[in-house]
Steps between C-alpha positions, in 0.01 A plus 500: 500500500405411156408812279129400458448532860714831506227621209198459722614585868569841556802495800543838734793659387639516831527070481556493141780306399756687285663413174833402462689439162765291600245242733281460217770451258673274812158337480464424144846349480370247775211408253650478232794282691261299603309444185882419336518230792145350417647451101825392617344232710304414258759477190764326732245199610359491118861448391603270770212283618416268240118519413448822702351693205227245416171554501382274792784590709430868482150435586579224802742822593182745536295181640757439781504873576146560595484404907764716560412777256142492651637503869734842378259648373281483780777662693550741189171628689611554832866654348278752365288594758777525707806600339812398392683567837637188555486478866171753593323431143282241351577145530306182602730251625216260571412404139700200466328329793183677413510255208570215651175560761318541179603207362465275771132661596454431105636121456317423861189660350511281184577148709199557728271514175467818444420625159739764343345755582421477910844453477606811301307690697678367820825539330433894433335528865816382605712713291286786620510450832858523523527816326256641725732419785758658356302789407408519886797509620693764231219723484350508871713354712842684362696246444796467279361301213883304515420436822093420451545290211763300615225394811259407304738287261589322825093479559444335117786269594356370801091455343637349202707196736158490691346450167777206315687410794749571301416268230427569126111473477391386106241647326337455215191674335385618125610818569833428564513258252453779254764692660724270497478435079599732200308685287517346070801737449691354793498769747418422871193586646661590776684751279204679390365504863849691569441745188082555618561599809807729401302651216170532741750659793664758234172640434393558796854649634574688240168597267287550803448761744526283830821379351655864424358568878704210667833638295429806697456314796832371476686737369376789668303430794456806676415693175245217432356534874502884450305448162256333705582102374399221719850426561398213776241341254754480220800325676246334665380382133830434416551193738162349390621470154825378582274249724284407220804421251650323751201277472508485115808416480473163764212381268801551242776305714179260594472413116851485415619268791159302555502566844548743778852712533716398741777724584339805326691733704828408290268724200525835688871585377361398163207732560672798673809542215238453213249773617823736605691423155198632293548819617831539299324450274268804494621878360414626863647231721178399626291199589300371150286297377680426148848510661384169731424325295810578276650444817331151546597379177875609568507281764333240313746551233747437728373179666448324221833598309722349799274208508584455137850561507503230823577791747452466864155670595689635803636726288190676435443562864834669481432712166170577701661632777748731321224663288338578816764677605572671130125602553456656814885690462352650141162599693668622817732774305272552207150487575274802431476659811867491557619660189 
């Protein structure tokens, strides 16, 4: 648990977690190996892929990051609501499909004449919607959010083929016209979507109350239920934001594609190793705001460098996989509560 969230919730000392030099040393060595990785990345791709350093390719790189980095950091939400226990904790396996709901209920919107905004509002009902059923079904009915999430990804699937029939659906509006163009310095708008809702989410997460509340949530829930938290309400909440960016980002993917997503589901790796990455990133080993998006633009880093240097892009799913596994290995024997 971050310190700032340490400094305003009091724990029993009966559930407090102790102190151990050699985890938080253990701990710091994983940021600051992780950090190293980030640079080396970085300096190996600016030395090898010609025009990597450039101005507009640096910017395309945070441009090309944002649907993803919005979808993680939607889940960043529901990580730290729930935990960081891979298998019982946080996750929302249905984002990826969420997505492509949205952006099919979004395009469809758009061809039968509505104006941008019916159809943003759709868009986020739909978003909402299916982070209420999730919330439903963690929070009420019990279930395993692995296990809930991964229904109602199979639910998204099946609306959004009702919706296309499987088909690409264009769009085209103002709105995503001006998400779709740059800024006079070059950068994205879709960029600076990515960096406004990151910068919106890190206040509220970590300068706010509610946000030092869900921390406690997640990493201490019976201490937060014994404190007298609305533990329900705020994993509850959780799901409805990762809902909601789920829906941001499809007006995202909507505006970068011109069209609906098909096979949006082949995002959630993307999606799950980016929101679980950023936590090496963080001196605790816990779910972030700022270590997302670092996260995001890792990944984005490393997209674009093997598209540069004429690399297969199923090597990324690869590289993926294998920091998933780094991740959840330096979580499992290191997190807080186990040192």
């Amino acid at each position: 648990m971050p310190d700032t969230v340490q400094s305003h919730i009091a724990l029993p000392v009966d559930v407090a977690v102790p102190r151990s030099r050699a985890a938080d040393t253990a701990r710091t060595l994983v940021r600051a190996g992780s950090l190293l990785a980030f640079v080396a990345v970085f300096a190996a791709f600016a030395a090898a892929a010609p025009g990597f350093l450039s101005a507009g390719n640096l910017a395309n790189v945070v441009g090309q990051s944002a649907v993803i980095g919005v979808l993680a950091l939607g889940m960043t939400l529901v990580v730290v609501a729930g935990g960081n226990d891979v298998v019982r904790g946080g996750i929302d396996l249905s984002v990826a499909n969420n997505l492509g709901l949205c952006a099919a209920v979004y395009a469809t919107g758009l061809g039968a004449g509505w104006g941008d905004g019916a159809a943003l509002a759709a868009t986020a009902l739909a978003g909402l919607l299916v982070g209420a059923v999730n919330a439903v079904s963690v929070v009420w009915l019990g279930i395993l959010p692995l296990l809930a999430t991964l229904a109602a990804m199979n639910v998204c699937a099946g609306l959004e083929l009702v919706l296309t029939h499987n088909t690409v659906v264009a769009a085209s509006s103002p709105l995503l016209d001006v998400l779709s163009g740059e800024y006079p310095a070059g950068v994205p708008v879709l960029g600076e979507v990515l960096l406004g809702v990151a910068a919106l989410l890190a206040v509220v997460l970590h300068l706010t109350p509610a946000g030092l509340r869900l921390y406690a949530v997640g990493g201490h829930r019976e201490a937060a239920r014994a404190a007298g938290l609305p533990v329900a309400s705020y994993v509850a909440a959780s799901y409805l934001g990762s809902g909601l960016c789920a829906a941001v980002a499809s007006v995202l993917s909507v505006a970068l594609l011109s069209g609906s997503t098909t096979g949006s589901g082949d995002m959630l790796l993307a999606a799950v190793v980016t929101a679980l990455l950023g936590v090496v990133f963080s001196r605790r080993l816990v779910a972030t705001i700022p270590g997302t998006l670092l996260s995001a633009l890792f990944i984005g880093i490393l997209i674009n460098g093997f598209q540069l240097l004429n690399i297969s892009s199923y090597w990324v799913n690869g590289v993926q996989g294998v920091l998933i596994l780094l991740v959840v290995a330096a979580t499992s024997m290191l997190r807080p509560n186990a040192g």
